[in-house]
mmCIF file of the N, C-alpha and C atoms, coordinates in Angstrom:
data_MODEL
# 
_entry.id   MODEL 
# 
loop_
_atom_site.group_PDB 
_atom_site.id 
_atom_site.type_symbol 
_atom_site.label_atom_id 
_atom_site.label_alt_id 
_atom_site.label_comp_id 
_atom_site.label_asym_id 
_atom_site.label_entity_id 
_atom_site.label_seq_id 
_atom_site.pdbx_PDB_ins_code 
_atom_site.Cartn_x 
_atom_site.Cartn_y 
_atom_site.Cartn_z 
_atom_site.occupancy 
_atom_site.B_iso_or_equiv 
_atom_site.pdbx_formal_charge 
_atom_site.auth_seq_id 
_atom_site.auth_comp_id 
_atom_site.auth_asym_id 
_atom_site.auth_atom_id 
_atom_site.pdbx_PDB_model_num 
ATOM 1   N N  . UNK A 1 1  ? 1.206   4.054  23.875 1.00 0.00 ? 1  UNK A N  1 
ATOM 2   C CA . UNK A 1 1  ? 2.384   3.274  24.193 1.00 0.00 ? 1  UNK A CA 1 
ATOM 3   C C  . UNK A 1 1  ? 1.920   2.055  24.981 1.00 0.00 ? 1  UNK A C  1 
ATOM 4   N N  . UNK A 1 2  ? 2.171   0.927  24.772 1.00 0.00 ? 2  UNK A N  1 
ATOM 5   C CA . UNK A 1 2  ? 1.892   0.151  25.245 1.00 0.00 ? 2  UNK A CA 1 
ATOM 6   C C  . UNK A 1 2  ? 3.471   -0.918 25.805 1.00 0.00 ? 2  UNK A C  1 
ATOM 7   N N  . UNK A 1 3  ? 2.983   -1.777 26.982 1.00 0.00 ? 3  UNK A N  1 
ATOM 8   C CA . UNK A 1 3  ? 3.794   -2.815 27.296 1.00 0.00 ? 3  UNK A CA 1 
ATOM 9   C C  . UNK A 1 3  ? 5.196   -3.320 26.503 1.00 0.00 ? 3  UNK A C  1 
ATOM 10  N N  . UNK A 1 4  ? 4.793   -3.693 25.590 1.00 0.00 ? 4  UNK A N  1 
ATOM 11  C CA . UNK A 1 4  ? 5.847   -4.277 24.289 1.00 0.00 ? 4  UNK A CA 1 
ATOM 12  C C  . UNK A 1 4  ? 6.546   -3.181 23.597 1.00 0.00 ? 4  UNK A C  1 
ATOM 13  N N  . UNK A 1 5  ? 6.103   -2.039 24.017 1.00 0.00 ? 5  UNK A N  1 
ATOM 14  C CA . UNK A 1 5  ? 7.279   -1.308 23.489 1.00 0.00 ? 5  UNK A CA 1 
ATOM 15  C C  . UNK A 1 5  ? 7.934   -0.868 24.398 1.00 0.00 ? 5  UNK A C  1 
ATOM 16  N N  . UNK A 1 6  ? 7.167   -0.242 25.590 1.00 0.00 ? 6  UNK A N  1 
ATOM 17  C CA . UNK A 1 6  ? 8.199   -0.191 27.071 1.00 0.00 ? 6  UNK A CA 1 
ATOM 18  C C  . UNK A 1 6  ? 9.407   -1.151 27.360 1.00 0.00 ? 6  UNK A C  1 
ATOM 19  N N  . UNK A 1 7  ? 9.147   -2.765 27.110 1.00 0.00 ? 7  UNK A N  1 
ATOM 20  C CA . UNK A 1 7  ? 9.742   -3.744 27.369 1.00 0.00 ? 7  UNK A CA 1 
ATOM 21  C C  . UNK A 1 7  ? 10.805  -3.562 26.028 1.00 0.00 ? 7  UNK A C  1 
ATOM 22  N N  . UNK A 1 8  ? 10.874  -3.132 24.791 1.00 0.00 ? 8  UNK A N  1 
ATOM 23  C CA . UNK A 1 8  ? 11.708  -3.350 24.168 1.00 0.00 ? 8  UNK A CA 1 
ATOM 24  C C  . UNK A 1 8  ? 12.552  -2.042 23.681 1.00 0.00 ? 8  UNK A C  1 
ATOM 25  N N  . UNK A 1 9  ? 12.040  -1.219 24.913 1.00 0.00 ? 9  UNK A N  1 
ATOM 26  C CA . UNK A 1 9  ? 12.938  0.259  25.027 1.00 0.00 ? 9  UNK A CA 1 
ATOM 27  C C  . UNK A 1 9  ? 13.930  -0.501 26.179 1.00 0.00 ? 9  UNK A C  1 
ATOM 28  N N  . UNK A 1 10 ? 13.566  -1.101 27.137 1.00 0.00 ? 10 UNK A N  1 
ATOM 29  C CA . UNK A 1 10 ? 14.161  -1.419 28.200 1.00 0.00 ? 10 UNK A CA 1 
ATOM 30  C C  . UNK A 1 10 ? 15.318  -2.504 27.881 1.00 0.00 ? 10 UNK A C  1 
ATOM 31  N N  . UNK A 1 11 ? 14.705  -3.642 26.586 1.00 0.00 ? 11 UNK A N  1 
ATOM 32  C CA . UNK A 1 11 ? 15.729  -4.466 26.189 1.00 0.00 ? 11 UNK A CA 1 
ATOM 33  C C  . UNK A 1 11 ? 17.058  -3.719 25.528 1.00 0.00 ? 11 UNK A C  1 
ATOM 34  N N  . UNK A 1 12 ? 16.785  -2.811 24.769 1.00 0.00 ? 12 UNK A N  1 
ATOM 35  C CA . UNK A 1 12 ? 17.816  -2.310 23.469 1.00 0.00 ? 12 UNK A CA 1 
ATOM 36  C C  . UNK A 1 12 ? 18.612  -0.902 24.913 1.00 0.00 ? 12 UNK A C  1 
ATOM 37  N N  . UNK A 1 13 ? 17.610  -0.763 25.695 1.00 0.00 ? 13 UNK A N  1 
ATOM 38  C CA . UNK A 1 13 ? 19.002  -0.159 26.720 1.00 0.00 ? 13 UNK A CA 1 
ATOM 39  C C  . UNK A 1 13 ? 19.942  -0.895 27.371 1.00 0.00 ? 13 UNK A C  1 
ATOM 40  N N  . UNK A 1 14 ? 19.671  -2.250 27.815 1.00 0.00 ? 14 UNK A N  1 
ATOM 41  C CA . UNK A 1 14 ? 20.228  -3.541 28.412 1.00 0.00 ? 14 UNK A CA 1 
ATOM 42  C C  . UNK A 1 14 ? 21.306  -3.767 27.274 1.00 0.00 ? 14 UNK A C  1 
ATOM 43  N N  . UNK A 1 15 ? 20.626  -4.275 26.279 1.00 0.00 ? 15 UNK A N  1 
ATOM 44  C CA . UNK A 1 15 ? 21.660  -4.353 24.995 1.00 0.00 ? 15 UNK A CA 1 
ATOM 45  C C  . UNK A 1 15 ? 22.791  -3.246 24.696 1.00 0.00 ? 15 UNK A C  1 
ATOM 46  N N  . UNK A 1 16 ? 22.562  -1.921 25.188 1.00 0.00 ? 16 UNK A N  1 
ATOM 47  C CA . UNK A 1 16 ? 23.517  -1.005 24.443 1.00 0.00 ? 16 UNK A CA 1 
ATOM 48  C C  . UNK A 1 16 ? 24.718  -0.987 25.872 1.00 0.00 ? 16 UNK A C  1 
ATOM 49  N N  . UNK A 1 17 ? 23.898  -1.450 27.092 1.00 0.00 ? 17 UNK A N  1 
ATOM 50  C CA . UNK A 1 17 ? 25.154  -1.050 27.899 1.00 0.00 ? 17 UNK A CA 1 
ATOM 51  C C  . UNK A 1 17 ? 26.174  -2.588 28.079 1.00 0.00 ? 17 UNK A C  1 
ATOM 52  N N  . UNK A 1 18 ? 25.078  -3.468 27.511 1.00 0.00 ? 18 UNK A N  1 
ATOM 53  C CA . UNK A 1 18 ? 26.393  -5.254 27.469 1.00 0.00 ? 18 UNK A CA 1 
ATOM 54  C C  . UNK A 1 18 ? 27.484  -5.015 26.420 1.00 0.00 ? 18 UNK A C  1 
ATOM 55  N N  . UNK A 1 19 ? 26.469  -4.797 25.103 1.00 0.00 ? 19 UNK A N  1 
ATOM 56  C CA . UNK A 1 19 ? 27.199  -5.140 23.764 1.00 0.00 ? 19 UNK A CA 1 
ATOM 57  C C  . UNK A 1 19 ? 27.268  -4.035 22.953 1.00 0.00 ? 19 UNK A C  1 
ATOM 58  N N  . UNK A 1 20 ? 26.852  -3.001 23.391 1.00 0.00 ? 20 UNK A N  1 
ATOM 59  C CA . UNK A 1 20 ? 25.653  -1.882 21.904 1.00 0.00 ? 20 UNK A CA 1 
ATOM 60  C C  . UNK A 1 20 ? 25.124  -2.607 20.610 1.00 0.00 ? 20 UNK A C  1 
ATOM 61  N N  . UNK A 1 21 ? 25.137  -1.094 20.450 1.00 0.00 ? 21 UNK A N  1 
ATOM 62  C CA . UNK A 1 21 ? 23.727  -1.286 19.494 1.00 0.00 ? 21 UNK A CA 1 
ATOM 63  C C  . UNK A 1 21 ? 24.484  -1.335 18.027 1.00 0.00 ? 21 UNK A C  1 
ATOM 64  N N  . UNK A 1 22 ? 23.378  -1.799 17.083 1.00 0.00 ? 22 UNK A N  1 
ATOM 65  C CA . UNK A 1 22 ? 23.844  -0.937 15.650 1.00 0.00 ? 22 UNK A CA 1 
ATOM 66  C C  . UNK A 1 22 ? 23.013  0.250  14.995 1.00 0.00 ? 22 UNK A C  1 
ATOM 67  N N  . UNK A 1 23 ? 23.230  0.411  14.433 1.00 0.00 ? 23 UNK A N  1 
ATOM 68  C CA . UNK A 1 23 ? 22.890  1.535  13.978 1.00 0.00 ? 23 UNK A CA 1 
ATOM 69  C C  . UNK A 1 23 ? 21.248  1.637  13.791 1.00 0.00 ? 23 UNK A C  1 
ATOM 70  N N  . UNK A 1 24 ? 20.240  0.939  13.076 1.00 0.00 ? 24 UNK A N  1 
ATOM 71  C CA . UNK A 1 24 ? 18.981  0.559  13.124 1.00 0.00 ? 24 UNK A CA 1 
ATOM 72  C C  . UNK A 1 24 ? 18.614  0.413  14.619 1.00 0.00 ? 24 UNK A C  1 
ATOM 73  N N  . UNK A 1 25 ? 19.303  -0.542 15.454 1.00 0.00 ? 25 UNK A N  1 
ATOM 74  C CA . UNK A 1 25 ? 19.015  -0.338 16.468 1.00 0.00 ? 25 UNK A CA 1 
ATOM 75  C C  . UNK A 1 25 ? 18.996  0.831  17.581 1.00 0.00 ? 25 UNK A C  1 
ATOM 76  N N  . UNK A 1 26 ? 19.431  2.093  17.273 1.00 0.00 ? 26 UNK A N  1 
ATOM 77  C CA . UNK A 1 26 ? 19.846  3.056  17.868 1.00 0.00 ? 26 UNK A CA 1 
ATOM 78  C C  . UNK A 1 26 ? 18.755  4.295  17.286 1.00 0.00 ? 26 UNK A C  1 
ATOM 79  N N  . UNK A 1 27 ? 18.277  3.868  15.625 1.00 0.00 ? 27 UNK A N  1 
ATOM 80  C CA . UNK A 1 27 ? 17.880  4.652  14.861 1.00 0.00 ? 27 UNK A CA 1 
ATOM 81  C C  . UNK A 1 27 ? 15.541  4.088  16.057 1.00 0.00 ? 27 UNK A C  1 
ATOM 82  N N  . UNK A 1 28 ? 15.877  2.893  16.123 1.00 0.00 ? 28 UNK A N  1 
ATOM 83  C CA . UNK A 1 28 ? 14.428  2.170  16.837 1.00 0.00 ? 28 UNK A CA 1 
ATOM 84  C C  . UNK A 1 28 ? 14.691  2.790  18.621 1.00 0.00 ? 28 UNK A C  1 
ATOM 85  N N  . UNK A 1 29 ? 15.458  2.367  19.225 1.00 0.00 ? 29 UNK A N  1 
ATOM 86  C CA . UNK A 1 29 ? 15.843  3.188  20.433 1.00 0.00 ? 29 UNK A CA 1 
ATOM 87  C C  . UNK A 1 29 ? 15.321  4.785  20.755 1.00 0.00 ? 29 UNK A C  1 
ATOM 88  N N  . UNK A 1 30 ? 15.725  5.437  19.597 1.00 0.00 ? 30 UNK A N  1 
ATOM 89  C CA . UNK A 1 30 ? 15.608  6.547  19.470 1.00 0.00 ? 30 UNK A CA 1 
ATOM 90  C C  . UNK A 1 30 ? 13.744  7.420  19.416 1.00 0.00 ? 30 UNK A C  1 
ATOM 91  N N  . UNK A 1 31 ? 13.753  6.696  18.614 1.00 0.00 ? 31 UNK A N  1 
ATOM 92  C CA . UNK A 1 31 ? 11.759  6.428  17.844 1.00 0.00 ? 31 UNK A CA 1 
ATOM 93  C C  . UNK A 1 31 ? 11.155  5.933  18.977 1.00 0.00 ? 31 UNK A C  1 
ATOM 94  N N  . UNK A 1 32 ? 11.637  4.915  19.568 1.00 0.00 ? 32 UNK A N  1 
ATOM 95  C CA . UNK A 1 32 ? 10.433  4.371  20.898 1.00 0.00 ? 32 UNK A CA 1 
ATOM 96  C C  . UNK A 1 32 ? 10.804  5.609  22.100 1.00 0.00 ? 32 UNK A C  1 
ATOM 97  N N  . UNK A 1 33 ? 11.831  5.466  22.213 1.00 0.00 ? 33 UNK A N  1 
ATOM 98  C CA . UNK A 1 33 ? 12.009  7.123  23.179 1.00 0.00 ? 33 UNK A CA 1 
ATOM 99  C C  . UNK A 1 33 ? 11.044  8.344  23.021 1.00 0.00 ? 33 UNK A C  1 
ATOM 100 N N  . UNK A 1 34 ? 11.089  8.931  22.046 1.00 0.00 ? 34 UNK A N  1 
ATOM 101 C CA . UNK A 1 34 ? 10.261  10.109 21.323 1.00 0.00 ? 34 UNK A CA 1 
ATOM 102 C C  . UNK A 1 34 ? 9.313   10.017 21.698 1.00 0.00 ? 34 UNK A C  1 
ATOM 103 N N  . UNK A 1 35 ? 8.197   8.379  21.321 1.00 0.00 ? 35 UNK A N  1 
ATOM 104 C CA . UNK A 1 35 ? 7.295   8.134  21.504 1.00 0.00 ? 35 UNK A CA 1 
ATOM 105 C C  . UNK A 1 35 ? 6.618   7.911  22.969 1.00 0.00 ? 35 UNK A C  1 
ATOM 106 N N  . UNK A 1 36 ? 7.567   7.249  23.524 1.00 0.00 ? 36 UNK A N  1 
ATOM 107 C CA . UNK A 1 36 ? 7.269   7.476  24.958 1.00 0.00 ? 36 UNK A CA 1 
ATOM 108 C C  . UNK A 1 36 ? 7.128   8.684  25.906 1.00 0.00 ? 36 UNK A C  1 
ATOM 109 N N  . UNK A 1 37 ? 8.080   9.808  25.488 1.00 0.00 ? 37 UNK A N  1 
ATOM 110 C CA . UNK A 1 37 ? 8.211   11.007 26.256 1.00 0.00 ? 37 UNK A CA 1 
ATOM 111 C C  . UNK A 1 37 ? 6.849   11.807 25.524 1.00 0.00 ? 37 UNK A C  1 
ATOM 112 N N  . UNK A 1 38 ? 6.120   11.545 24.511 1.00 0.00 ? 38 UNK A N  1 
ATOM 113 C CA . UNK A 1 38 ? 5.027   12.075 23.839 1.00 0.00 ? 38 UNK A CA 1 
ATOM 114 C C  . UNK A 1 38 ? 4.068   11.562 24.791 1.00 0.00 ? 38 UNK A C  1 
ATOM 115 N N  . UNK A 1 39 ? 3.620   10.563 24.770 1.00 0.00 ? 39 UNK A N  1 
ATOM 116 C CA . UNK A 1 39 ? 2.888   9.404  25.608 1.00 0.00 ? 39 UNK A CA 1 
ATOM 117 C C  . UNK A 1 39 ? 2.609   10.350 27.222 1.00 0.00 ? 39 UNK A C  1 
ATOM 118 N N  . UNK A 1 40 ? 4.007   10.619 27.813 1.00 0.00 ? 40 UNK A N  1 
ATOM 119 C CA . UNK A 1 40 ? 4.122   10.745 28.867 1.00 0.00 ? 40 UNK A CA 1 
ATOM 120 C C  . UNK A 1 40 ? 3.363   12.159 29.017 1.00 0.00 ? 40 UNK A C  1 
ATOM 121 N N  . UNK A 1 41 ? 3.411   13.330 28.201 1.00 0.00 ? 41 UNK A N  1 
ATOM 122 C CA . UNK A 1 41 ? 3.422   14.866 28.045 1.00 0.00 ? 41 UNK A CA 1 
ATOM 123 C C  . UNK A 1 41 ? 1.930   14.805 27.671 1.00 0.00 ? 41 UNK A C  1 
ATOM 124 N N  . UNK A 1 42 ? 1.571   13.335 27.094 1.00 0.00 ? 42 UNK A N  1 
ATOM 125 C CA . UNK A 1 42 ? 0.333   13.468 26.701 1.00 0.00 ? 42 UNK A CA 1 
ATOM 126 C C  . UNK A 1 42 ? -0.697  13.130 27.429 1.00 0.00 ? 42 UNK A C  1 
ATOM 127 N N  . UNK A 1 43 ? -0.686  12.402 28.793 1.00 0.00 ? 43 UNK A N  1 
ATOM 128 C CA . UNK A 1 43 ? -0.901  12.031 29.875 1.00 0.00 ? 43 UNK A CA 1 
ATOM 129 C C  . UNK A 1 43 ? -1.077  13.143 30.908 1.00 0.00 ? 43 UNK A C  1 
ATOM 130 N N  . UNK A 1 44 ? -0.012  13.612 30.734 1.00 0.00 ? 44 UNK A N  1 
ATOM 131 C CA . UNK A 1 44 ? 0.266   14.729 31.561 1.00 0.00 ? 44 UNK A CA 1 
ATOM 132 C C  . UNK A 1 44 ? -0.679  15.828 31.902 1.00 0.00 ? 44 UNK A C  1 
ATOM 133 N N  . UNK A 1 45 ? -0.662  16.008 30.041 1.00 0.00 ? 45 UNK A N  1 
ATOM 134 C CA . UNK A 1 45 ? -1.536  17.132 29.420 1.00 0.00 ? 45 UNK A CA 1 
ATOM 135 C C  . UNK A 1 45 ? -3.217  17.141 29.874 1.00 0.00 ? 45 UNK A C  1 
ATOM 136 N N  . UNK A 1 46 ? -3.319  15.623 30.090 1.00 0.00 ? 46 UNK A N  1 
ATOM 137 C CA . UNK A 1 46 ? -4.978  15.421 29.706 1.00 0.00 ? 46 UNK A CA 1 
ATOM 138 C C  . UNK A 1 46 ? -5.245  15.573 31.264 1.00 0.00 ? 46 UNK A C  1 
ATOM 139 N N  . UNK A 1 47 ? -4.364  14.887 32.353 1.00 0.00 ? 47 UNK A N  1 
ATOM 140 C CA . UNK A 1 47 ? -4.512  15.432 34.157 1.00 0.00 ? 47 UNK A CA 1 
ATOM 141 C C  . UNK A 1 47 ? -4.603  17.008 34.073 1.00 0.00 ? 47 UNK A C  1 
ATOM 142 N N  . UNK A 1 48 ? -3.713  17.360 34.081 1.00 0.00 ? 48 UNK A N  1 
ATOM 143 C CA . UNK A 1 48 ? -3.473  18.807 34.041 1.00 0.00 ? 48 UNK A CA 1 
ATOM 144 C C  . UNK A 1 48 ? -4.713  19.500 33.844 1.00 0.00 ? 48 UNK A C  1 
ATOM 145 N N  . UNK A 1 49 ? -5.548  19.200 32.227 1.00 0.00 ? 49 UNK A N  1 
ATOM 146 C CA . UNK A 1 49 ? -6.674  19.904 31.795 1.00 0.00 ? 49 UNK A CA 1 
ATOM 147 C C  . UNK A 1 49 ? -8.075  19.755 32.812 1.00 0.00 ? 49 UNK A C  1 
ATOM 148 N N  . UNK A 1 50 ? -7.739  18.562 34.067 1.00 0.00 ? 50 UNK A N  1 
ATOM 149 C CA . UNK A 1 50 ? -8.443  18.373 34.328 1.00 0.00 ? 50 UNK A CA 1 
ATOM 150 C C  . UNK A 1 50 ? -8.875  19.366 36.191 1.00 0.00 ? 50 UNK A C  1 
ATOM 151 N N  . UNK A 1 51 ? -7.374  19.793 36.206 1.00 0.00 ? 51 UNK A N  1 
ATOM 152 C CA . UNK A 1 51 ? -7.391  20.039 37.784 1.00 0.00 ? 51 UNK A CA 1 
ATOM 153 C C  . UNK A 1 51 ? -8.029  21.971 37.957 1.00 0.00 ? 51 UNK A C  1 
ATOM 154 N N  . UNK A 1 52 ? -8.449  22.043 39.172 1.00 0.00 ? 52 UNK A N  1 
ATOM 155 C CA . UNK A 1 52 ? -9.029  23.256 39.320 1.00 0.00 ? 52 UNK A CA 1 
ATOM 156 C C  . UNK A 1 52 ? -8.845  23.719 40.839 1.00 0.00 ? 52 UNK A C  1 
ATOM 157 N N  . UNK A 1 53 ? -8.881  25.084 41.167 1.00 0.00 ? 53 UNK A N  1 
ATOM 158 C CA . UNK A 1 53 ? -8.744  25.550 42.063 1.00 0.00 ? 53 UNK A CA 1 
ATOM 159 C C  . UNK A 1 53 ? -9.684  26.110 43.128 1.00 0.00 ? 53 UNK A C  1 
ATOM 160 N N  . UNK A 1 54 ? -9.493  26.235 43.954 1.00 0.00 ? 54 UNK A N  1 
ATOM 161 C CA . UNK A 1 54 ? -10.616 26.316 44.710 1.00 0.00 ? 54 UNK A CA 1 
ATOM 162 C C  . UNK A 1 54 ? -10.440 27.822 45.238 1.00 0.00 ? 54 UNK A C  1 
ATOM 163 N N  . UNK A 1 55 ? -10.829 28.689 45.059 1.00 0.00 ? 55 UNK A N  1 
ATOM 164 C CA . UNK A 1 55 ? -10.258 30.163 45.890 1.00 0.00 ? 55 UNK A CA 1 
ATOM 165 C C  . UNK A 1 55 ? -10.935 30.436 47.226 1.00 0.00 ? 55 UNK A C  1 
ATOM 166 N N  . UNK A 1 56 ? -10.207 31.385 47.806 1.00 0.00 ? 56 UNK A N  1 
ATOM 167 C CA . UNK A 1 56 ? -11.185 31.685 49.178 1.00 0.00 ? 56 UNK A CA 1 
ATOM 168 C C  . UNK A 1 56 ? -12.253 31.631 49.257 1.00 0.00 ? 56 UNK A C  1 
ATOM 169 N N  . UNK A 1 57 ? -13.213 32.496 48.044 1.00 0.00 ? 57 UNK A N  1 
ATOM 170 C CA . UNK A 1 57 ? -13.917 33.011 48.395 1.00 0.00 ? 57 UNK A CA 1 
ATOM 171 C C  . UNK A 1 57 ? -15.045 31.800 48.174 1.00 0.00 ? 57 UNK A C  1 
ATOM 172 N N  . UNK A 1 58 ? -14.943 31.100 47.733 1.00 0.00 ? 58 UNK A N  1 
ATOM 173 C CA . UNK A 1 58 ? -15.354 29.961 47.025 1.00 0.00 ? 58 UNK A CA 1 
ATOM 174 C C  . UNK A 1 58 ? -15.675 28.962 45.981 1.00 0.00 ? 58 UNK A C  1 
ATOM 175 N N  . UNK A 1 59 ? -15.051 30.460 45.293 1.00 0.00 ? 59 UNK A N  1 
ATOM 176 C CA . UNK A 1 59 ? -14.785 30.272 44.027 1.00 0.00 ? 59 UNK A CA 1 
ATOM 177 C C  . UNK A 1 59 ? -14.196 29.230 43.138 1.00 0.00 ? 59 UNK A C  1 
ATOM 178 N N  . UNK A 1 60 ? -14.638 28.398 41.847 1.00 0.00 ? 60 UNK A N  1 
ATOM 179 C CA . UNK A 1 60 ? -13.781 27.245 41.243 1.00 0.00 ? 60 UNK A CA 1 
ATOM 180 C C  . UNK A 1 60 ? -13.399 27.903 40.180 1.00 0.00 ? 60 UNK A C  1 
ATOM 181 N N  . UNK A 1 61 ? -12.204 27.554 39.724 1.00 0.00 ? 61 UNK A N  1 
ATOM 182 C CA . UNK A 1 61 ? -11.291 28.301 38.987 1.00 0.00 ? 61 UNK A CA 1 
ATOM 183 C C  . UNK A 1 61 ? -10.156 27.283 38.126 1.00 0.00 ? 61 UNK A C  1 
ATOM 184 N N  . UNK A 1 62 ? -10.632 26.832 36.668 1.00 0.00 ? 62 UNK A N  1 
ATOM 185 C CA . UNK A 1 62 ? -9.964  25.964 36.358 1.00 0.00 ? 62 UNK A CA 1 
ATOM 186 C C  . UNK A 1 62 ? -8.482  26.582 36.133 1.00 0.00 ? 62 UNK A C  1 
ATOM 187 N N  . UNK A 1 63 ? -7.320  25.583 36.327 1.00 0.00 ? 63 UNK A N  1 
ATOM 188 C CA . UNK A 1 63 ? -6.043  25.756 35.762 1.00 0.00 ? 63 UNK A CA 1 
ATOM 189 C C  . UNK A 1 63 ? -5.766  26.163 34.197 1.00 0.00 ? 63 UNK A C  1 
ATOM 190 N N  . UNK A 1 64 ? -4.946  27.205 33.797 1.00 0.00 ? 64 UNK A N  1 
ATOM 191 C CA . UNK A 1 64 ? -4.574  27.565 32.502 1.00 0.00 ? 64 UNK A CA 1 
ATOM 192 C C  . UNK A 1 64 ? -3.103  27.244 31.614 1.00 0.00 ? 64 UNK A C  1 
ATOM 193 N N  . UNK A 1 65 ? -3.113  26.420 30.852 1.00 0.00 ? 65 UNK A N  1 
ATOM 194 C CA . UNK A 1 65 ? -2.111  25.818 30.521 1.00 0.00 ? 65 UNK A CA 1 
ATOM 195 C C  . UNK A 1 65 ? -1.279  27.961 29.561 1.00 0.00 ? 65 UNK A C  1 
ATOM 196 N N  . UNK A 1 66 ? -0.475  27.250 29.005 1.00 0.00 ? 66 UNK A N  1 
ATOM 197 C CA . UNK A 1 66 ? 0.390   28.102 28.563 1.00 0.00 ? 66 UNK A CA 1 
ATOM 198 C C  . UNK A 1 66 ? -0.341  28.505 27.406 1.00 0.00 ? 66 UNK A C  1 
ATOM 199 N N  . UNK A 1 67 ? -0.811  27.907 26.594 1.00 0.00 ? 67 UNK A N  1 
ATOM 200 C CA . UNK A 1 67 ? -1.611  27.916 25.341 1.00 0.00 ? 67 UNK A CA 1 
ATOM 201 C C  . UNK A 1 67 ? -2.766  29.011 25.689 1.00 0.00 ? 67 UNK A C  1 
ATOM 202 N N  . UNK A 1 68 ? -3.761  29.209 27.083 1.00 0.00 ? 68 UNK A N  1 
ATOM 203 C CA . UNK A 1 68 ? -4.585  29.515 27.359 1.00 0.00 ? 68 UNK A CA 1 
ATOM 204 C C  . UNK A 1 68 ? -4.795  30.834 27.505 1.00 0.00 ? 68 UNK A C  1 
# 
């Protein structure tokens, strides 16, 4: 996800609360949304894989996603 689509998720929300949207426009709204909340989970995902625990004893102990 980059800039230009952030910026034109942000325009077509500006747009839907002045004037709305049409229908294509709602159908693109929709698609850059998806894509962004993917983006975001996918970000997420790759921190996440990265963090680890430290136990008492001294132990390192990576984090286990749900999959794991």
């Amino acid at each position: 996800m980059n800039q230009k689509q952030i910026d034109r998720i942000n325009e077509l929300y500006h747009k839907s609360q002045k004037e709305g949207l049409t229908e294509e426009e709602k159908q693109e709204q929709a698609k850059l949304r998806h894509d962004y909340i993917a983006a975001v989970r996918g970000n997420l995902r790759g921190t996440l894989d990265n963090v680890s625990f430290v136990n008492p004893d001294g132990s390192v102990t990576k984090a286990k996603g749900k999959n794991n």
